[in-house]
C-alpha positions as CSV (number, residue, x, y, z in Angstrom):
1,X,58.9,-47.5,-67.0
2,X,56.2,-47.8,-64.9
3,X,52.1,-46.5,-64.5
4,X,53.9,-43.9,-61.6
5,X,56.5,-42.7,-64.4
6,X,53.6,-42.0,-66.6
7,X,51.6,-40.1,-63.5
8,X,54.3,-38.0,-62.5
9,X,54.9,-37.0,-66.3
10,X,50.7,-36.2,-66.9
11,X,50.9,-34.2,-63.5
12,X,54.2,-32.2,-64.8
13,X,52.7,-31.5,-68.3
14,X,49.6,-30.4,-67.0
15,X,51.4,-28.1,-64.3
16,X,54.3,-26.9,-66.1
17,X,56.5,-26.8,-63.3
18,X,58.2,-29.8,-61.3
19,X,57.4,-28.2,-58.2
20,X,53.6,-27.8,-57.9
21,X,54.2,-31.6,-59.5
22,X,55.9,-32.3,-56.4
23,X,53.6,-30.7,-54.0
24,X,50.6,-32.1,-55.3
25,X,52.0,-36.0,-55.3
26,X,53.1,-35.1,-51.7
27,X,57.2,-36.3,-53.0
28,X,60.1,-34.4,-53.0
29,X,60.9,-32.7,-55.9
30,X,64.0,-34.0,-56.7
31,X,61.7,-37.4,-57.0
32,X,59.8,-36.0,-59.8
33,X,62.8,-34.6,-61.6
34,X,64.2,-38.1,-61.3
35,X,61.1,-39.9,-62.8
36,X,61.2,-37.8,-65.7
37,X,64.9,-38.2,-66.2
38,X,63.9,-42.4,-66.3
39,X,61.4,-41.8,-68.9
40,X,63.2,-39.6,-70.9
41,X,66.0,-42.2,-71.0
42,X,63.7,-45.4,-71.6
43,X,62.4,-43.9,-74.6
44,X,65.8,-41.7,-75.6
45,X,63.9,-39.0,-76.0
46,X,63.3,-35.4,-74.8
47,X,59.9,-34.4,-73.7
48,X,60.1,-30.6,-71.9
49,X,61.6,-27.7,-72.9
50,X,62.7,-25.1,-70.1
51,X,61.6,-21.6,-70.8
52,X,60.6,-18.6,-68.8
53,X,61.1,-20.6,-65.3
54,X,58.3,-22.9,-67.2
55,X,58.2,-26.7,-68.4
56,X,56.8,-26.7,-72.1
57,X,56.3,-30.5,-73.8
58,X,58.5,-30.9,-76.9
59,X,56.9,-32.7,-80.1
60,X,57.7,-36.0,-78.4
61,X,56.3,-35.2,-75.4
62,X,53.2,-34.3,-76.8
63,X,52.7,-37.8,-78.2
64,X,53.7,-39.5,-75.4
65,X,50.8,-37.5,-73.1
66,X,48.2,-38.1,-75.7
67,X,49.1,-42.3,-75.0
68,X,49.7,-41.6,-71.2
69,X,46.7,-40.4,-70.2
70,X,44.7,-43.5,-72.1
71,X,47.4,-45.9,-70.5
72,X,46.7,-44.3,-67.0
73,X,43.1,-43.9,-67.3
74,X,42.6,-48.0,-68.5
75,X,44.9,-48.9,-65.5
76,X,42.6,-46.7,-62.7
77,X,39.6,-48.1,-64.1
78,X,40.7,-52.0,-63.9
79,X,42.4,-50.9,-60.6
80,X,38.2,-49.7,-59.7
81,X,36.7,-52.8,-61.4
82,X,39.2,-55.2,-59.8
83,X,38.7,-53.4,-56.5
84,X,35.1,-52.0,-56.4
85,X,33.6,-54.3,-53.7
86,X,32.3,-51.9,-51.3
87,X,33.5,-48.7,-53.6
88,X,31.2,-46.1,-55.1
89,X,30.7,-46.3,-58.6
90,X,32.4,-42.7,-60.0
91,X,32.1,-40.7,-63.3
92,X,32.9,-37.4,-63.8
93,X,30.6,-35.7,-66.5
94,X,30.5,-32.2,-68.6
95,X,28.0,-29.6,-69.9
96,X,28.0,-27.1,-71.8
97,X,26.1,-24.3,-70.5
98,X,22.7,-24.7,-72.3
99,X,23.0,-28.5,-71.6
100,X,23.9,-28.2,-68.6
101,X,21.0,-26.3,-67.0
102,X,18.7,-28.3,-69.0
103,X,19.5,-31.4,-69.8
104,X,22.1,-32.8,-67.1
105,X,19.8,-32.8,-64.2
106,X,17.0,-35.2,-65.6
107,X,19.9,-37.7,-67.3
108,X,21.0,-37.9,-63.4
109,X,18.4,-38.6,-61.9
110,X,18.1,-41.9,-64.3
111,X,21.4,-42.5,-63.4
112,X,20.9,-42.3,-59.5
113,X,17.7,-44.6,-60.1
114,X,19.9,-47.2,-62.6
115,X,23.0,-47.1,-60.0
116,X,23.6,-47.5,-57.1
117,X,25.8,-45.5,-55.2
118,X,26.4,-43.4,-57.7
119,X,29.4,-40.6,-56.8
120,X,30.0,-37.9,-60.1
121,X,31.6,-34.7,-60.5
122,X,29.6,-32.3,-62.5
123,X,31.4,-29.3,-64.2
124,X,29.2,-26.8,-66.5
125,X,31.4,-24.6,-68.8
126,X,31.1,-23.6,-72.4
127,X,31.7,-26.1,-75.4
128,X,35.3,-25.1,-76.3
129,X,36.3,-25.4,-72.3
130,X,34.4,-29.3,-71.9
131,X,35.8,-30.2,-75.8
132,X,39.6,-29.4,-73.8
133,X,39.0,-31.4,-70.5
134,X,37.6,-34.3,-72.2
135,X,40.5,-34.5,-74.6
136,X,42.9,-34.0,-71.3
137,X,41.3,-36.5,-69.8
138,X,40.0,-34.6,-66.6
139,X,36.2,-35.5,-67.8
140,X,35.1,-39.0,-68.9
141,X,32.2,-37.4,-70.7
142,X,30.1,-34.7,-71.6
143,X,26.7,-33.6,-73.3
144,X,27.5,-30.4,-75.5
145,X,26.3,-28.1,-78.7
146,X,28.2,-27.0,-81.7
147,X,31.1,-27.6,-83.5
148,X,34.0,-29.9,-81.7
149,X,37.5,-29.6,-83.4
150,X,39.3,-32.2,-81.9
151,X,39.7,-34.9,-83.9
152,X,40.4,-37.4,-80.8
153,X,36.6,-37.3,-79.6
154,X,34.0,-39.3,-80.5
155,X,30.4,-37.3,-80.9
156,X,27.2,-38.9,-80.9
157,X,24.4,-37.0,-82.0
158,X,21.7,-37.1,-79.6
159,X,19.2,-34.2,-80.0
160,X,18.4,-31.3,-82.7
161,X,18.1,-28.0,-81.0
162,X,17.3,-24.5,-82.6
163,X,18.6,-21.5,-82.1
164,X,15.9,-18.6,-81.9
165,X,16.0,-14.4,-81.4
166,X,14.2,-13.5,-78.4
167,X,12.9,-10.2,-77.6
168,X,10.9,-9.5,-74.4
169,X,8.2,-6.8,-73.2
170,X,8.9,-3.1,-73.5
171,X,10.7,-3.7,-76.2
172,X,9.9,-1.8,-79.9
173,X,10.1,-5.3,-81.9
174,X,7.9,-7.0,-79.0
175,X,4.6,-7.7,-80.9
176,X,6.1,-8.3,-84.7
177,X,6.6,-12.2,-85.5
178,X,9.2,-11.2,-88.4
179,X,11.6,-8.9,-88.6
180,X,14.6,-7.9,-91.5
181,X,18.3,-7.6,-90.6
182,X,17.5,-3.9,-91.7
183,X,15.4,-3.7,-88.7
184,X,17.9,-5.0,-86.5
185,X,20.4,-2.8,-87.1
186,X,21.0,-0.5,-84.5
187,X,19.8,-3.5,-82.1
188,X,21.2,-4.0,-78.5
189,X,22.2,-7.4,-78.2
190,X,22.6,-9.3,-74.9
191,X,24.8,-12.5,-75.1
192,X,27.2,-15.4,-74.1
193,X,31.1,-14.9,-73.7
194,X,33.1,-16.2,-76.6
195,X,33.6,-19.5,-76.7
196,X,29.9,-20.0,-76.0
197,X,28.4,-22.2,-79.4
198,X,25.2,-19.6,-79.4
199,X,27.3,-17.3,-80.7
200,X,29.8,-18.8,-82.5
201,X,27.0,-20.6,-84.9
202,X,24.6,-18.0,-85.0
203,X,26.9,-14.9,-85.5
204,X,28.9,-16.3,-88.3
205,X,25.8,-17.1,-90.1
206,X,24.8,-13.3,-90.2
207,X,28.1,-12.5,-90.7
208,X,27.6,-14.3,-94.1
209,X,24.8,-11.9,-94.5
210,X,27.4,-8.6,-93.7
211,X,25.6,-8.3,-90.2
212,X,27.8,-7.8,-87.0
213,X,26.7,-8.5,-83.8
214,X,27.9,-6.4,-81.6
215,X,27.3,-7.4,-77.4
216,X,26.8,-4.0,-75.5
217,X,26.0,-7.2,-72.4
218,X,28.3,-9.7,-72.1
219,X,26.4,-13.0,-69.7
220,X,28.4,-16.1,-68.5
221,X,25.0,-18.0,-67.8
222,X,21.8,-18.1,-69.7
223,X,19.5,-17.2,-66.6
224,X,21.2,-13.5,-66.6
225,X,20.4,-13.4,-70.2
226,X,16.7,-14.3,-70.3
227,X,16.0,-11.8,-67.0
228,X,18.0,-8.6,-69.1
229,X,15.5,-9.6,-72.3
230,X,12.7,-9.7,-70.7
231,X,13.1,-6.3,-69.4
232,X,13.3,-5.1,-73.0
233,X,16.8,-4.1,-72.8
234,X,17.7,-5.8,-75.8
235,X,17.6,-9.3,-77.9
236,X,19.3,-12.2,-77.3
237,X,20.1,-15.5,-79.3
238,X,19.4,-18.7,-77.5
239,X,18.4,-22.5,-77.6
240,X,14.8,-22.5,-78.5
241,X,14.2,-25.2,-75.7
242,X,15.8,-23.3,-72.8
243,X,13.2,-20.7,-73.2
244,X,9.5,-22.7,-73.2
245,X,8.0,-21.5,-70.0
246,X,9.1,-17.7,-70.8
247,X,7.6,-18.1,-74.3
248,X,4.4,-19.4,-72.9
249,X,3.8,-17.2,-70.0
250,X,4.2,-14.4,-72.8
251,X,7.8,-13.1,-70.9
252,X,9.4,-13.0,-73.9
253,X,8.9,-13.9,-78.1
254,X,10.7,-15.5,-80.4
255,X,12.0,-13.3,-83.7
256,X,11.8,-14.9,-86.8
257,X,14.6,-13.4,-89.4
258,X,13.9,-14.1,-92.9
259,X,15.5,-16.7,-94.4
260,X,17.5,-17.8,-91.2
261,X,16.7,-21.4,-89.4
262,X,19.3,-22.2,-87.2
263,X,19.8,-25.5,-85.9
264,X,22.5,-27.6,-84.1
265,X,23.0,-31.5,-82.1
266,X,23.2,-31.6,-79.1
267,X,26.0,-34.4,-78.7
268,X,27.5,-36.9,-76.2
269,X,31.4,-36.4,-76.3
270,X,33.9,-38.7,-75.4
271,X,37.6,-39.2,-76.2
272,X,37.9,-42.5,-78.6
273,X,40.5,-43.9,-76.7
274,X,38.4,-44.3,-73.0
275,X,37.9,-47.3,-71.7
276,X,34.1,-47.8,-71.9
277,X,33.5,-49.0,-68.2
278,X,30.1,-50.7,-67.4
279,X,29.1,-47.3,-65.5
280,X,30.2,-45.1,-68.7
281,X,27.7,-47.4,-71.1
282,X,24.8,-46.9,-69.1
283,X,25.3,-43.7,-68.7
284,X,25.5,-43.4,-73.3
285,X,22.2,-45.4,-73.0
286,X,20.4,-43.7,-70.8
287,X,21.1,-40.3,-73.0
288,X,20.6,-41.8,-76.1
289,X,17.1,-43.0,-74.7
290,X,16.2,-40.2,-73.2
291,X,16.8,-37.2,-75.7
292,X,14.6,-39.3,-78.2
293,X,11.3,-38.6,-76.1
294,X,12.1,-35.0,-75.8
């Protein structure tokens, strides 16, 4: 058994199908089925099932990716520190949405100044999405909100954030500061896509109360979200610190609902089996140093 048995299986399990396996390793496919045939034999085990013209991982299989990836991913990283004379120092980071267009850009910029070099790959999704690539191993870390259900990830709390109505001009609730759920109830509301922590949080909480959200606008980013509000077609729920400048150019107002304070960390995420390079810690210090003087 070797690291290439254990690359060819990860690139199978993630595709499903020996083929695109194949095709993306640039080796025959017949190679592939021949590595996995080694693996299953060294371990006397079986670790796909065939259904549907698709490859699904058995319960064995399943274990044996969860140890893969970390075996893989500690081998590429002494392969880069063992070899990184005259190579670009690389980490590939997450977001979630709200994070992402707030937060990501000045904790790179830090990183750019502290190394040198740098190369990263940036992807901005909602929490559920980054929680999943993280735990893949496809991210080596990421700054997110809400609640995180794998129980293979380390969190550290970083920052407290709020969640906060907003209503914006031309809108009837405009110029009250408090309002009752009675008063919301045949509101418009404009919001996130599920999976997005905004709602997930915010709506269950008022679901306690018997009040349903119900989106009439569905937004995948928080800039389409902010413009629809502020043209009073509606209220919104988002992170109180996404929306400052609106609030004090008097764009838009923030809706305080009795007896409902909504808060949340804003966490760094990574899975507790990475190998913490050199580049990854500086990266955890840097956040954790500069979410303290927000």
């Amino acid at each position: 058994m070797t690291i290439r048995h254990l690359k060819i299986f990860i690139l199978v399990a993630t595709c499903g199908k020996m083929r695109q396996a194949a095709e993306a390793l640039y080796i025959s496919q017949p190679a592939v089925s021949q590595a996995i045939k080694e693996l299953e034999a060294y371990y006397n085990v079986k670790l796909f099932e065939r259904l549907t013209q698709k490859l699904y991982l058995t319960e064995e299989g399943t274990k044996l990716l969860h140890h893969a990836r970390y075996v893989v991913d500690s081998f590429d990283n002494l392969d880069l520190m063992m070899k990184k004379q005259g190579i670009s120092p690389k980490l590939r980071i997450g977001g979630s949405v709200s994070v992402g267009t707030f937060l990501l850009n000045d904790v790179i910029d830090q990183m750019e100044r502290a190394v040198k070099d740098l190369e990263f790959k940036v992807v901005v999704h909602n929490t559920s999405t980054i929680e999943t690539l993280i735990e893949n191993g496809q991210l080596d870390v990421a700054i997110v909100e809400g609640t995180i259900v794998c129980d293979e990830l380390i969190e550290l709390p970083i920052y407290k954030d709020e969640l906060v109505i907003i209503v914006g001009k031309g809108h009837p609730l405009y110029h009250k500061e408090r309002v009752t759920l009675e008063e919301l109830k045949d509101t418009v509301w404009i919001g996130r896509e599920e999976g997005s922590m905004n709602r997930n949080q915010y709506e269950q909480l008022l679901a306690d109360k018997n009040y349903i959200i119900k989106h009439k606008w569905i937004c995948t980013n928080t800039e389409t979200i902010k413009q629809t509000v502020s043209r009073g077609r509606g209220l919104a729920i988002l992170s109180k610190m996404l929306i400052q400048k609106e609030i004090s150019e008097g764009i838009l107002r923030i809706l305080t609902l009795d007896d409902l304070h909504v808060t949340r960390d804003i966490k760094l995420i990574y899975h507790k089996d990475k190998f913490i390079s050199p580049l990854l810690q500086t990266f955890i210090e840097i956040c954790q140093h500069l979410y303290k003087s927000i």
